[in-house]
C-alpha positions in Angstrom: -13.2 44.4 25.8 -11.8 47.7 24.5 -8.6 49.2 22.8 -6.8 48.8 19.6 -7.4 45.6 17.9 -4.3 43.1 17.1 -3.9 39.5 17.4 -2.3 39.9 21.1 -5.1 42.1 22.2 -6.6 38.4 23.1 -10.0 39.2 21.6 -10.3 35.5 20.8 -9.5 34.4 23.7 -12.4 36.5 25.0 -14.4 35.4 22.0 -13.6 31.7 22.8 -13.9 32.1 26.7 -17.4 33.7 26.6 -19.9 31.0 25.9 -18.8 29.0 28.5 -20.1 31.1 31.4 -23.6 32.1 29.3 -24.5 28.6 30.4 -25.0 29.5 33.8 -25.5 33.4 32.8 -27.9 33.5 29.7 -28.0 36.9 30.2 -24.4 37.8 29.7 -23.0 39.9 27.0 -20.0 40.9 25.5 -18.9 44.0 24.0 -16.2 44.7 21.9 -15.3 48.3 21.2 -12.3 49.5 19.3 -10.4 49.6 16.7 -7.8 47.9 14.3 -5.0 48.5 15.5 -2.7 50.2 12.1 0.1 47.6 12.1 -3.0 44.7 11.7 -5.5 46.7 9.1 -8.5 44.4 8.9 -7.7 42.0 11.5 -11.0 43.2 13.8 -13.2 42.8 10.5 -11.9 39.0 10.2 -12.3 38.1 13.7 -15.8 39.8 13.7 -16.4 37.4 10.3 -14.8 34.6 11.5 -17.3 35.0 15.2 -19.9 36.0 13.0 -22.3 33.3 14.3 -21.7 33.9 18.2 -24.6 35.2 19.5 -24.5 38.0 22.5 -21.3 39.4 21.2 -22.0 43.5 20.1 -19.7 44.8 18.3 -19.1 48.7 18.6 -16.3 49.4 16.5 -14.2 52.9 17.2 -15.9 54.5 20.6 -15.8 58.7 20.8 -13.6 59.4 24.2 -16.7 61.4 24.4 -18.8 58.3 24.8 -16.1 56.2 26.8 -17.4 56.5 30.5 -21.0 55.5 29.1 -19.9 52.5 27.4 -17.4 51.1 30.3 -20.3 52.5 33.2 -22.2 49.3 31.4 -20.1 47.4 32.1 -20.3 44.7 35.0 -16.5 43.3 33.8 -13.7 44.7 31.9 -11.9 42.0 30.2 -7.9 42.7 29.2 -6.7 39.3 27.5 -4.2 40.0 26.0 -1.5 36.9 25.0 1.0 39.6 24.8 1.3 43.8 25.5 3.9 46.3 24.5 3.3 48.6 28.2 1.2 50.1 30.1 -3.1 49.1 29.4 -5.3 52.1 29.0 -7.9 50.1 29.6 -7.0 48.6 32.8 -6.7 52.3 33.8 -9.8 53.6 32.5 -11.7 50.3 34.3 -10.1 51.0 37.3 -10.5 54.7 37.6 -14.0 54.2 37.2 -14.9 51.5 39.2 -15.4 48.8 37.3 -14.2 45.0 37.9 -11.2 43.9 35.6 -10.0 40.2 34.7 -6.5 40.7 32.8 -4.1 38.2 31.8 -1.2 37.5 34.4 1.1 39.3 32.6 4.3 41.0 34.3 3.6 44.3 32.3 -0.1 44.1 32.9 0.7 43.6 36.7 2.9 46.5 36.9 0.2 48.6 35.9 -1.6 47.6 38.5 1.4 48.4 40.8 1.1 52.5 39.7 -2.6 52.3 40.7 -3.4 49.6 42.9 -6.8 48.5 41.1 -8.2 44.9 42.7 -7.6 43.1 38.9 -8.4 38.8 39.0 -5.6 37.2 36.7 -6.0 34.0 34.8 -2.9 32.4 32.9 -2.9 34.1 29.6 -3.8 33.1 26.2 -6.1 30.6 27.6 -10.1 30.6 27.3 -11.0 28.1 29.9 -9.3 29.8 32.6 -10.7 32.8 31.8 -13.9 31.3 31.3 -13.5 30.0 35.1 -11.9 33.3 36.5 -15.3 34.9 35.2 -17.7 32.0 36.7 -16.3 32.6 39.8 -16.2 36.1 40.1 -20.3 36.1 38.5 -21.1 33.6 41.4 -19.6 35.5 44.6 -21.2 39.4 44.5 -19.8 40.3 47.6 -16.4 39.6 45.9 -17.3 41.9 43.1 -18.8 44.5 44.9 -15.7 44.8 47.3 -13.4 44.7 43.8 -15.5 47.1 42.3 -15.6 50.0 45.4 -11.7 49.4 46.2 -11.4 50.7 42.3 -14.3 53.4 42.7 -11.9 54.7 45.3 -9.1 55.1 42.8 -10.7 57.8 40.9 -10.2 60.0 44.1 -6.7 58.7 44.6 -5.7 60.2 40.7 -5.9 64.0 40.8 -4.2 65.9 39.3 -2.0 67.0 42.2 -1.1 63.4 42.9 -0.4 62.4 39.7 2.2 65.4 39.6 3.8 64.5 43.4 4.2 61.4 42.4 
């Protein structure tokens, strides 16, 4: 998970949503990378004290855009939970543009992003950890789903030039 920090950001769903997978996937992690967002000062520093005890969760904190590609290229999923969203997702973008798999929230902003682009994102039903908890089992169990997801985004990247982006 990555962006600005706020209590529709969905980072508890995410939080909430994540150990039910690791029962199947002891090896999965979560990363959370950003920060507060300035109309919620402190908000990241109470969920991360209020999660304090959940175990695979890393917590990054503000990322460099120097450092972005690195930390998303380690990613298997890009998770965009958000209960609620003012636009457009960076994140969704960023994912997309370089190849990696995306669950978001079915929201309608979050799928017209997805319109400008045409990234292969999963939705679950938004604000709610079970579903998104399922939406990730699923996609964990069937690589060959993943791995079409993931080079139908990889393509993006060559779709978004400059040129296009300008013609458009």
């Amino acid at each position: 998970m990555f962006g600005t920090c706020a209590p529709y950001k969905g980072l508890e769903v995410a939080l909430d949503a994540f150990d039910l997978p690791r029962g199947t996937h002891p090896a999965l992690r979560l990363t959370v990378a950003g920060a507060d967002h300035p109309r919620f000062p402190g908000y990241l520093a109470a969920v991360r004290q209020r999660y304090k005890t959940r175990s695979g969760v890393r917590w990054l904190g503000y990322v460099p855009p120097a450092e972005l590609r690195a930390i998303f290229a380690r990613a298997t999923v890009v998770v965009q939970p958000a209960t609620a969203t003012t636009g457009d997702s960076g994140a969704i973008y960023r994912a997309a543009s370089w190849g990696r798999l995306v669950i978001a929230s079915d929201l309608a902003e979050l799928r017209a992003t997805a319109e400008d682009v045409d990234p292969r994102i999963t939705y679950f039903p938004a604000g709610i950890p079970a579903a998104l908890a399922a939406t990730l089992r699923d996609l964990l169990a069937n690589p060959l789903q993943r791995e079409a997801r993931v080079a139908h985004n990889s393509e993006i990247v060559q779709r978004l030039t400059w040129q296009a982006t300008r013609d458009a």
